[in-house]
C-alpha positions as CSV (number, residue, x, y, z in Angstrom):
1,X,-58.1,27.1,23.0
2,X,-59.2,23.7,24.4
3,X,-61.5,24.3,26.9
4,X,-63.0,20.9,28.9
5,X,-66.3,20.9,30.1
6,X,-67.0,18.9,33.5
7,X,-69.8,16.8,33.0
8,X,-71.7,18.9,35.2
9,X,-70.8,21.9,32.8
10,X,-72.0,19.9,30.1
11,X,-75.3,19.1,31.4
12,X,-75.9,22.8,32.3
13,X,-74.9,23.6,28.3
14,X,-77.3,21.4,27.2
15,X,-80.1,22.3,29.3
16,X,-79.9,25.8,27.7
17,X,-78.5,24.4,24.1
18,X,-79.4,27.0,21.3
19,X,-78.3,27.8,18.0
20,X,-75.1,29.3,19.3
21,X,-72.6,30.2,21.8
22,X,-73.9,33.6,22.6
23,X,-77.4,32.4,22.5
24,X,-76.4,29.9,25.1
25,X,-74.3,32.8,27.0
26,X,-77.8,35.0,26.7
27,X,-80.2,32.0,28.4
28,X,-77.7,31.4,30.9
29,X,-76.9,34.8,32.1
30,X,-80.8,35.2,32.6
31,X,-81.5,32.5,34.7
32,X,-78.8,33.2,37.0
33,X,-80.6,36.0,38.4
34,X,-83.3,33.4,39.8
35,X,-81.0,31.0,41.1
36,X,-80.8,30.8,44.9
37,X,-78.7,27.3,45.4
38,X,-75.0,28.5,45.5
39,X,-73.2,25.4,43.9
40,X,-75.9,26.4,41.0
41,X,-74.8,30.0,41.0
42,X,-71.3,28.9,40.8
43,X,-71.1,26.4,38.1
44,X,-73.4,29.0,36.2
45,X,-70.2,31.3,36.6
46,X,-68.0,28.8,35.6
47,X,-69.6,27.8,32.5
48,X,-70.0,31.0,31.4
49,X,-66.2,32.2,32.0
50,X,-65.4,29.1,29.5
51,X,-68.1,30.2,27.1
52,X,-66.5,33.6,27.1
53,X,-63.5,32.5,26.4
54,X,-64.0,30.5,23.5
55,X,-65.1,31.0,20.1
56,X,-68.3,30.1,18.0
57,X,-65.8,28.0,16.2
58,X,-64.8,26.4,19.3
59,X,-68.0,25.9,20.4
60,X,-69.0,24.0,17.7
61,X,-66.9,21.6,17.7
62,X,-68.0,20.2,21.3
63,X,-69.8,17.1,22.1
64,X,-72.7,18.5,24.3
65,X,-74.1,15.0,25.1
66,X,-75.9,15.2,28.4
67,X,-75.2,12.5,30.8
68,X,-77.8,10.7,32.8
């Protein structure tokens, strides 16, 4: 499964970047809670429909380099 992450996506991975996918899936899913922006909330989902549906294997083998 070849999942692309937008740059946007990416960013968002790398500000919760952990040891793993699931610990990324964790950080994520709590933060949502205290978002209140809506385009926030949304890539949140987003991101974390792709995480889902990927596997550790596949998620290792991603470039998560954070734009500027």
């Amino acid at each position: 499964m070849d999942k692309k992450f937008t740059v946007e996506e990416s960013n968002l991975i790398c500000i919760f970047a952990g040891e793993s996918r699931t610990e990324v899936i964790k950080d994520i899913s709590r933060a949502l809670k205290h978002l209140e922006e809506d385009a926030l909330i949304e890539l949140s989902g987003k991101v974390l429909e792709k995480l889902n549906g990927m596997s550790d294997e596949e998620f290792a083998r991603i470039d998560l380099t954070a734009a500027e």
